[in-house]
C-alpha positions in Angstrom: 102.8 14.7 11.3 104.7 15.6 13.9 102.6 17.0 16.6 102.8 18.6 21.0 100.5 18.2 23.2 100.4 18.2 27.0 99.6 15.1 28.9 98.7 14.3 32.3 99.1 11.6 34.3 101.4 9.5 37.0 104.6 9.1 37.2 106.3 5.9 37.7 109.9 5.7 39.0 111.9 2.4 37.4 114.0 2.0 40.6 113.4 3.9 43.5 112.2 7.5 44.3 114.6 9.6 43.1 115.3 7.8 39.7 116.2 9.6 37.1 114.5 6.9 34.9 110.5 6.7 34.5 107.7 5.5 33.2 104.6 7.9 32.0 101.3 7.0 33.1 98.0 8.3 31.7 94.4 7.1 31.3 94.6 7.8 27.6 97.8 5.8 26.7 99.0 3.7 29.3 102.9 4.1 28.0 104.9 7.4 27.2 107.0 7.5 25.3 107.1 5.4 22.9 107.0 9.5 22.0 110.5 9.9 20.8 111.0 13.5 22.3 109.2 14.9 25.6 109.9 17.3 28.7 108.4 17.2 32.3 107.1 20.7 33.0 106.1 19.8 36.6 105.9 16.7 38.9 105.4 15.4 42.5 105.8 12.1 41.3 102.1 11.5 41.9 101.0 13.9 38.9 103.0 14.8 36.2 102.3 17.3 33.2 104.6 16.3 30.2 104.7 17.9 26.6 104.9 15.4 24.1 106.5 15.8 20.4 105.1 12.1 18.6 104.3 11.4 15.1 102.1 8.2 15.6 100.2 9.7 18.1 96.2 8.1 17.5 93.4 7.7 19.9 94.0 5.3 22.1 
């Protein structure tokens, strides 16, 4: 099942500061995404919150 949640965490530019191209960082997961489908709703770079549409999501 398909499911949204909202995550927090860091966020991790691939190449530079103003990439476009990122990595998401939280204590529960390590990587996002793997989730095939998510927006940022607010960053600084240091702390994100995303929300996350993923079908495999488990505890991790």
């Amino acid at each position: 099942t398909r499911e949204s949640m909202i995550v927090r965490g860091r966020l991790i530019p691939l190449s530079g500061p103003k990439s476009a191209d990122f990595i998401l960082h939280c204590a529960r997961t390590t990587l996002y995404p793997a989730a095939p489908n998510f927006t940022i709703l607010d960053t600084d770079y240091d702390n994100w919150a995303a929300m996350v549409a993923c079908g495999n999501y488990g505890d991790t």
